[in-house]
MMTF fields as JSON, N, C-alpha, C and O atoms, coordinates in Angstrom:
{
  "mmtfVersion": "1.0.0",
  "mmtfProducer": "UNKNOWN",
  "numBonds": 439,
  "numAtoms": 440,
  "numGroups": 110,
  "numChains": 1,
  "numModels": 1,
  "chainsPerModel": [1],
  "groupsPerChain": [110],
  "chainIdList": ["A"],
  "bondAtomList": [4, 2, 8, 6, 12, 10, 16, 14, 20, 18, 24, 22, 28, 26, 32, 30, 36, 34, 40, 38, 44, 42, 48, 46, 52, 50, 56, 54, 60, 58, 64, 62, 68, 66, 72, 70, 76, 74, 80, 78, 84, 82, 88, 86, 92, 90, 96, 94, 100, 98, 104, 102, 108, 106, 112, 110, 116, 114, 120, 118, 124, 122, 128, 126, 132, 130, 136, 134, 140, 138, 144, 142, 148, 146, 152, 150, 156, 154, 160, 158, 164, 162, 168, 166, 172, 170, 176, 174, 180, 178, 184, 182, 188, 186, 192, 190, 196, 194, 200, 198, 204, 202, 208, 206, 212, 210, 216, 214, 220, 218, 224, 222, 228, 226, 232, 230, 236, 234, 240, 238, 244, 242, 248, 246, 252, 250, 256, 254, 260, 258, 264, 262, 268, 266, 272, 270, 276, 274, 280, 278, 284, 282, 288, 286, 292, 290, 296, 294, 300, 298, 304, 302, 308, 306, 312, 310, 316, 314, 320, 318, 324, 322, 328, 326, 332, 330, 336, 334, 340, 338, 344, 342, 348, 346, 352, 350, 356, 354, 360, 358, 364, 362, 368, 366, 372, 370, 376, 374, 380, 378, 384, 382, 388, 386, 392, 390, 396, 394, 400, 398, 404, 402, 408, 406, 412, 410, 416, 414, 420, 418, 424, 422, 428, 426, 432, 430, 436, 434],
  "bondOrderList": [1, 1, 1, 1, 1, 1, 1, 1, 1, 1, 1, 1, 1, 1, 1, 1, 1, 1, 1, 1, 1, 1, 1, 1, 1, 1, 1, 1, 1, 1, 1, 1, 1, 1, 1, 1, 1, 1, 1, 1, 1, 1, 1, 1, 1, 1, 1, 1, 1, 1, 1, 1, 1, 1, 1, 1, 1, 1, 1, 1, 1, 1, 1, 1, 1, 1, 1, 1, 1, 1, 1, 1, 1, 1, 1, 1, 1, 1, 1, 1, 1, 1, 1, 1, 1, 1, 1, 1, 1, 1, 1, 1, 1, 1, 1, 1, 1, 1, 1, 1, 1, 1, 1, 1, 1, 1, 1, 1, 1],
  "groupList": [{"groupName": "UNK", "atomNameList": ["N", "CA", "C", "O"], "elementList": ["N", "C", "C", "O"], "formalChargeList": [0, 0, 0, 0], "bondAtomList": [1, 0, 2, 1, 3, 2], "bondOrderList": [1, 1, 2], "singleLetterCode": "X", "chemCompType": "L-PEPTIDE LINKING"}],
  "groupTypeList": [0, 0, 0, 0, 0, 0, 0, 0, 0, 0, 0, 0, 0, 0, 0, 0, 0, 0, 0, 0, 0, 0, 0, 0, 0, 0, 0, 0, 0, 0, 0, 0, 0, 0, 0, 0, 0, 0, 0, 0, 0, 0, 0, 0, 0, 0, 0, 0, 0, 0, 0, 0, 0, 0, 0, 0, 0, 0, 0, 0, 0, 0, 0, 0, 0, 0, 0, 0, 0, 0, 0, 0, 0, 0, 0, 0, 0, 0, 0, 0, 0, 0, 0, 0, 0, 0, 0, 0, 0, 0, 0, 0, 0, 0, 0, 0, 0, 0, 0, 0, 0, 0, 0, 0, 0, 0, 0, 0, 0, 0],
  "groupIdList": [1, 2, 3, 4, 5, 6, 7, 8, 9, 10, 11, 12, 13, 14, 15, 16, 17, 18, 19, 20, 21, 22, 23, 24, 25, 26, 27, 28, 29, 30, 31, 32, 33, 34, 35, 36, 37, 38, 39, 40, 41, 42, 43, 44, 45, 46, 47, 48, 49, 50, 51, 52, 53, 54, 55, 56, 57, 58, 59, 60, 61, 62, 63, 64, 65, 66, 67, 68, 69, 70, 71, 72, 73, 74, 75, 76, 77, 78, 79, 80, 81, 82, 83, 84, 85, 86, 87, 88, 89, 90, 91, 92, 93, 94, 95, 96, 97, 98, 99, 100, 101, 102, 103, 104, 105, 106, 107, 108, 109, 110],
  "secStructList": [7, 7, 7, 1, 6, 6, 6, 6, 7, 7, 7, 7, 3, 3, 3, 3, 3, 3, 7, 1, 1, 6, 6, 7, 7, 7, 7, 7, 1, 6, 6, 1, 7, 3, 3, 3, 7, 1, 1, 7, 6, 6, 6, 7, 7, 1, 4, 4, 4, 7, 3, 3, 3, 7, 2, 2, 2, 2, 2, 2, 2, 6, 6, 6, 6, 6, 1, 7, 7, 3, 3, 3, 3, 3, 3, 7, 1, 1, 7, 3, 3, 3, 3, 6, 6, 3, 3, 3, 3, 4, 4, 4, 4, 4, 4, 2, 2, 2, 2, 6, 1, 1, 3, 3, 3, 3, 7, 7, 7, 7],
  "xCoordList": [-77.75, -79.12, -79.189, -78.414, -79.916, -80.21, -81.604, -82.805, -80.999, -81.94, -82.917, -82.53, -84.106, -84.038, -82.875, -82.439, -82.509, -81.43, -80.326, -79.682, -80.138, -78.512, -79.434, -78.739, -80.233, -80.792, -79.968, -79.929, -79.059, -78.287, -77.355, -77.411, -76.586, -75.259, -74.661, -75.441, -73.589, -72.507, -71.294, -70.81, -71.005, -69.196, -68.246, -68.935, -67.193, -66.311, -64.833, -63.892, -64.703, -63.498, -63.503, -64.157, -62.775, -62.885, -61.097, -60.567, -60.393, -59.349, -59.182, -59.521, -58.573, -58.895, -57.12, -56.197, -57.091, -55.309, -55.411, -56.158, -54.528, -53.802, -52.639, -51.804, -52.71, -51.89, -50.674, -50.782, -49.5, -49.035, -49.138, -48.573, -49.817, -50.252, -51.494, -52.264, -51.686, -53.238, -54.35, -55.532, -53.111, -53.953, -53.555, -53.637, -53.057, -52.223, -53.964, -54.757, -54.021, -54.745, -54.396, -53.906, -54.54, -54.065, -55.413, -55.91, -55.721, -57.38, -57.376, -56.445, -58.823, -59.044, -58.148, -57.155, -58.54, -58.053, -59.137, -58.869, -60.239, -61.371, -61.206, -62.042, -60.387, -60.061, -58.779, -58.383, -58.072, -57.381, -56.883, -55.891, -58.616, -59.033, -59.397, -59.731, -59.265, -59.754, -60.805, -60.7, -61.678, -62.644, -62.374, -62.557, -61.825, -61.449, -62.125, -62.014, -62.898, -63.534, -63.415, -63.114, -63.73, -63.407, -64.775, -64.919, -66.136, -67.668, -67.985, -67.182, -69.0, -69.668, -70.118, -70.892, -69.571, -70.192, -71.873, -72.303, -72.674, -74.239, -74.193, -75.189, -73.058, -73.096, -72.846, -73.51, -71.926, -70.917, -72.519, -73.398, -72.481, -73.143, -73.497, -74.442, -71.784, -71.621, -69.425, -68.78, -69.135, -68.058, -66.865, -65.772, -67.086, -66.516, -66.172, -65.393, -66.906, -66.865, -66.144, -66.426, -64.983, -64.122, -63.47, -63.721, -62.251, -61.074, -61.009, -61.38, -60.615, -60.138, -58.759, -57.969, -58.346, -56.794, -56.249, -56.569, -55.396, -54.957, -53.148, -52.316, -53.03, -51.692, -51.888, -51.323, -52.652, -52.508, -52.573, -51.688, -53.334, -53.43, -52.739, -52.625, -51.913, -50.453, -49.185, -48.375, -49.348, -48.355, -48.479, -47.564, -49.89, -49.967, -49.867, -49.619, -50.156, -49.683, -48.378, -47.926, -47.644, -46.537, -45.683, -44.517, -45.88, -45.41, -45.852, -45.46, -46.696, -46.703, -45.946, -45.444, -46.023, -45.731, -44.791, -44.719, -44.195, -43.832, -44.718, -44.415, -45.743, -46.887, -47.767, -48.89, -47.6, -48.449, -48.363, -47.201, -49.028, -48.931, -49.453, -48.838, -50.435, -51.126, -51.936, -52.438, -52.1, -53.568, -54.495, -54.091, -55.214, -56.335, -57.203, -57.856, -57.683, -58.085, -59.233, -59.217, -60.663, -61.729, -62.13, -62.748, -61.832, -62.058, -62.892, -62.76, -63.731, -64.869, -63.922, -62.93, -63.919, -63.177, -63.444, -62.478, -64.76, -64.734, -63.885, -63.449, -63.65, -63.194, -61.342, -60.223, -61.72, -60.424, -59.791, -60.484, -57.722, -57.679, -56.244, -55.728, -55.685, -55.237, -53.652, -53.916, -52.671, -52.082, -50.388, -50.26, -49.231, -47.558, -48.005, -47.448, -48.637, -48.811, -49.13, -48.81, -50.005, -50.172, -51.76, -52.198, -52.539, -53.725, -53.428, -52.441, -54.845, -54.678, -56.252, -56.724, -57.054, -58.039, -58.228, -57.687, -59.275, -59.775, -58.447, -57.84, -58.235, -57.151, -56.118, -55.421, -55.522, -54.402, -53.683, -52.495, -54.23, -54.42, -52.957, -51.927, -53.645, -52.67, -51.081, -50.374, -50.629, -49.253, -48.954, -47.964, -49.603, -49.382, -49.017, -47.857, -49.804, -49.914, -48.915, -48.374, -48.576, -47.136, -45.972, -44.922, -46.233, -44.775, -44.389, -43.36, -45.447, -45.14, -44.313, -43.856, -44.109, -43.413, -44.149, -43.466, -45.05, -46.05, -46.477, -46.329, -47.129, -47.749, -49.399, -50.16, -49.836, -50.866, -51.579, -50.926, -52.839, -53.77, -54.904, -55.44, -55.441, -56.227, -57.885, -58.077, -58.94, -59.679, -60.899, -60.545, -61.855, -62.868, -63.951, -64.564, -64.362, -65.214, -67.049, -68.069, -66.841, -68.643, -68.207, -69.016],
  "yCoordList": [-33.411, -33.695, -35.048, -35.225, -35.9, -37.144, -37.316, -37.351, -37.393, -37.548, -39.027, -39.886, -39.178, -40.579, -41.128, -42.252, -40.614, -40.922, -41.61, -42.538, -41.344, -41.766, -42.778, -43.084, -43.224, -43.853, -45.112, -45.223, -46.431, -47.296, -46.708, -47.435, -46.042, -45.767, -45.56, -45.34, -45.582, -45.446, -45.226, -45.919, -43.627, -42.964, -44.266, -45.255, -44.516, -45.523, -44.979, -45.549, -43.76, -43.622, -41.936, -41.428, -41.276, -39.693, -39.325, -39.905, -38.34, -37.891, -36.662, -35.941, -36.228, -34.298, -34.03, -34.829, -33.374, -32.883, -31.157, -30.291, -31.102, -29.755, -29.18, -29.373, -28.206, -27.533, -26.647, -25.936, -26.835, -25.693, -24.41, -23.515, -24.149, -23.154, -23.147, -24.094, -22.126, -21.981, -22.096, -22.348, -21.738, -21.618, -22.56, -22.38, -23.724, -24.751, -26.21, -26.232, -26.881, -27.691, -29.074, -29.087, -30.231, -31.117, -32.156, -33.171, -31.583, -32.117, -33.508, -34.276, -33.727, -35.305, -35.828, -36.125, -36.092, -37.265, -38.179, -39.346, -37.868, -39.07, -39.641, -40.541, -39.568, -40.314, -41.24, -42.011, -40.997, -41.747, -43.275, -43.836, -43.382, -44.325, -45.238, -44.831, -46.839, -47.591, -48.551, -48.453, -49.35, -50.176, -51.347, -51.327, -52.433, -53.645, -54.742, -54.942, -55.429, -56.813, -57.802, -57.556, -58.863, -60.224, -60.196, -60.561, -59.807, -59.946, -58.837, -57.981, -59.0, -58.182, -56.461, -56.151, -56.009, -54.638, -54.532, -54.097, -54.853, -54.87, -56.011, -55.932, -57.388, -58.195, -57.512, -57.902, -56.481, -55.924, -55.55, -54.749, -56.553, -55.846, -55.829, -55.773, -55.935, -55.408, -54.966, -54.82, -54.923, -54.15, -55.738, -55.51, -56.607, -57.81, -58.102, -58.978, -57.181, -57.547, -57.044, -57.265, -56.209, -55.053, -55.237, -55.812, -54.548, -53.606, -52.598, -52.528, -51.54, -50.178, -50.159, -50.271, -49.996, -49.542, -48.446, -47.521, -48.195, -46.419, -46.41, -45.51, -47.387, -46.715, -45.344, -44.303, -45.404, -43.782, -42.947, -42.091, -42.925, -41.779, -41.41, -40.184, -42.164, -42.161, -41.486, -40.659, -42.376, -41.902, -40.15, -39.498, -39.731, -38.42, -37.116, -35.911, -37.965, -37.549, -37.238, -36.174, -38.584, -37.97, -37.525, -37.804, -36.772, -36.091, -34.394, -33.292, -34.7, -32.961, -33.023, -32.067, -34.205, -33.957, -33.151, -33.219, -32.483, -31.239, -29.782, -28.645, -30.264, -28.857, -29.764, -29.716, -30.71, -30.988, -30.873, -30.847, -30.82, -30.279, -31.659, -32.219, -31.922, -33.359, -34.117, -33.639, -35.226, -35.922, -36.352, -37.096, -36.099, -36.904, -37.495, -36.898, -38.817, -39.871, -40.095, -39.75, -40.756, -41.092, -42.669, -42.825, -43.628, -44.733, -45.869, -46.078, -46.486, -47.569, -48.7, -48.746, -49.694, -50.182, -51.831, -52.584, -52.23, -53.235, -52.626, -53.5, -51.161, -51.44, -51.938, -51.642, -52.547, -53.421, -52.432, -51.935, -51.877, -51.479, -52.286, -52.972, -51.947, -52.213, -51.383, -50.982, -51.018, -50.025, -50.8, -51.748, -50.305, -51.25, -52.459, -53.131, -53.137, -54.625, -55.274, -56.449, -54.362, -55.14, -54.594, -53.449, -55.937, -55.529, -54.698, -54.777, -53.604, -52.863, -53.356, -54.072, -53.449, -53.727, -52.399, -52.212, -51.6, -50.516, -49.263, -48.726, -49.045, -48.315, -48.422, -47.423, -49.637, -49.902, -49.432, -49.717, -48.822, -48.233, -46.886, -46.525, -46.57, -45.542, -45.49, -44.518, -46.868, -47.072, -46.778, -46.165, -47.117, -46.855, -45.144, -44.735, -44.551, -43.17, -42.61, -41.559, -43.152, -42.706, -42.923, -42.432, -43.968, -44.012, -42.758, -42.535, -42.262, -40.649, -39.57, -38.589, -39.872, -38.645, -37.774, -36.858, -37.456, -36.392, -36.941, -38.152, -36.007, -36.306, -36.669, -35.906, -37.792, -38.541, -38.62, -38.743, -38.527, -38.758, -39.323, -38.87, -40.308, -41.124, -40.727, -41.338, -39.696, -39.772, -40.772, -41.946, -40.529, -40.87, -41.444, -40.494, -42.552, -42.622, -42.134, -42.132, -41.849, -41.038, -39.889, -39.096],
  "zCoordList": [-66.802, -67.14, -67.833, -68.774, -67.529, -68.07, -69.204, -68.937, -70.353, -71.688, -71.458, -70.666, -72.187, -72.5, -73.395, -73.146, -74.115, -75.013, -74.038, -74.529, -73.098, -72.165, -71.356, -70.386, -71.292, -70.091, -70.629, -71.855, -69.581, -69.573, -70.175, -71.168, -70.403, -71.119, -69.847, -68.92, -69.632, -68.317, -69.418, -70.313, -68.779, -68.832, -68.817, -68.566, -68.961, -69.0, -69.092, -68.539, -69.884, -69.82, -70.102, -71.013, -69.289, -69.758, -69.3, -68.352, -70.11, -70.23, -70.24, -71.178, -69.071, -69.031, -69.514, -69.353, -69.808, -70.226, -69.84, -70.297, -68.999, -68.924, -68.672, -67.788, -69.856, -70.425, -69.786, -68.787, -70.564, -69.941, -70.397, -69.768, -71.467, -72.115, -72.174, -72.326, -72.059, -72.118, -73.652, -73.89, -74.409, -75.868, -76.848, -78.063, -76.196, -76.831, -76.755, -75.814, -77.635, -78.176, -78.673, -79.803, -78.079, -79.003, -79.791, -79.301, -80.971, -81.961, -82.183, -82.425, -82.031, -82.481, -82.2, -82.864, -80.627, -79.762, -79.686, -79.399, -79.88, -79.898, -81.064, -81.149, -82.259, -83.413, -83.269, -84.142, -81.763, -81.864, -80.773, -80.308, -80.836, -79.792, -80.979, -82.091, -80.504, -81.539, -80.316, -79.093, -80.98, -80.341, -81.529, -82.747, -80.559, -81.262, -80.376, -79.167, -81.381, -80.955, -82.267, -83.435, -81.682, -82.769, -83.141, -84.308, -82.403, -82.679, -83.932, -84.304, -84.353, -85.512, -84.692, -83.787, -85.203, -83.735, -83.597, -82.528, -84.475, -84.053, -82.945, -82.227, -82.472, -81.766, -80.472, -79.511, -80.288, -79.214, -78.136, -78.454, -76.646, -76.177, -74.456, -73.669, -74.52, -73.145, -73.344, -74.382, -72.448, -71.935, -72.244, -72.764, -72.024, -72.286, -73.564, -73.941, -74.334, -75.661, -76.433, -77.611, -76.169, -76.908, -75.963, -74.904, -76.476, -75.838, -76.271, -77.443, -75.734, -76.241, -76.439, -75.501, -77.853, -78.415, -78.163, -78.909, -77.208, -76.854, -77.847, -77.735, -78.532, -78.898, -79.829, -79.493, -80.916, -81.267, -80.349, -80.331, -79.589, -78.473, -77.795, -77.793, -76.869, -76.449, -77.185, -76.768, -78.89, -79.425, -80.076, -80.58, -79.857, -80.215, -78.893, -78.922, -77.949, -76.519, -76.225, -75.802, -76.568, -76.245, -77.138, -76.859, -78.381, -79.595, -78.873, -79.258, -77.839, -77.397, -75.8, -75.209, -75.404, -74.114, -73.121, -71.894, -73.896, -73.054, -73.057, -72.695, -73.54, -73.828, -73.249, -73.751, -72.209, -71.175, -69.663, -69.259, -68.999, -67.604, -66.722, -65.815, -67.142, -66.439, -67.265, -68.283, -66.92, -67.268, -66.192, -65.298, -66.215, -65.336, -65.7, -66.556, -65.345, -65.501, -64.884, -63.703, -65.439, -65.108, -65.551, -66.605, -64.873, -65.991, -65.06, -63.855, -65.952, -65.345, -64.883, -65.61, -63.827, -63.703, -64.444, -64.574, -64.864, -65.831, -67.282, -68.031, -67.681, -69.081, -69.605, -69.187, -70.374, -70.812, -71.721, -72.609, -71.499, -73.019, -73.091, -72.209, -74.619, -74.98, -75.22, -76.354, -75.046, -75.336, -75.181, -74.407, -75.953, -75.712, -75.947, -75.078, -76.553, -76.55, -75.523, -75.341, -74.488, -73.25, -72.702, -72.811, -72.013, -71.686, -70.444, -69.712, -70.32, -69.382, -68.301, -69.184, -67.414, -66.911, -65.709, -64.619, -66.502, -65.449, -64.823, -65.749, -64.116, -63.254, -63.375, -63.198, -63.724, -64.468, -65.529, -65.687, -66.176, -67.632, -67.267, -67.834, -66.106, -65.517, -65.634, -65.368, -66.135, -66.214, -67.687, -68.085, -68.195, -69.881, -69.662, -69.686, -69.52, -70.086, -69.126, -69.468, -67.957, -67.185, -67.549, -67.133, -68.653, -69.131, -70.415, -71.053, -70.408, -71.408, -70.677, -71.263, -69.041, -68.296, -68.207, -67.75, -68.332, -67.805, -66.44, -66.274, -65.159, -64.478, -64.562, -65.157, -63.969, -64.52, -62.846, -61.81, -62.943, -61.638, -62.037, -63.049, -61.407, -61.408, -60.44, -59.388, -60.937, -60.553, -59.605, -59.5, -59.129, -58.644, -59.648, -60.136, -60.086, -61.205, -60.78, -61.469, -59.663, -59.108, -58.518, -58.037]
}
């Protein structure tokens, strides 16, 4: 369902994880995303203007990664991240989180 609230917002990046357990959880993973720009963030105002930082996320990923089964991946292909000291651009990103040894798939972004 589309709010006025979402009208121009566009998905950019979504991360499904599954488990090899069913009752297994890994919390506040959206805390361990960073949004880094050199601009004032009331400036930030398009996709050019940031990167996304995935090393916490990774590094809390793969502190479970044998209580993982897959990741699957949804990602805009303008967004930029950041993750190993190396830029990632859109689909690419996919190599970072493969180097955790889990199996990783790269969705359809529509």
């Amino acid at each position: 369902m589309t709010t006025r609230s979402k009208i121009g917002q566009v998905p950019r990046f979504l991360l499904v994880i599954s488990y090899k357990q069913g009752n297994f959880q890994i919390s506040d993973l959206d805390r361990q995303i960073k949004l880094e720009s050199e601009m004032d963030d009331l400036a930030i105002r398009s996709v050019n203007d940031y990167t996304i930082n995935l090393d916490n996320l990774l590094g809390k990923l793969k502190k479970h990664k044998n209580r993982i089964e897959e990741l699957n991946l949804v990602v805009d292909d303008d967004i930029r991240f950041t993750a190993n000291q190396a830029v990632y651009v859109g689909a690419e990103i996919v190599d970072a989180f493969k180097q955790l040894g889990v199996s990783v798939n790269i969705q359809d972004y529509y």
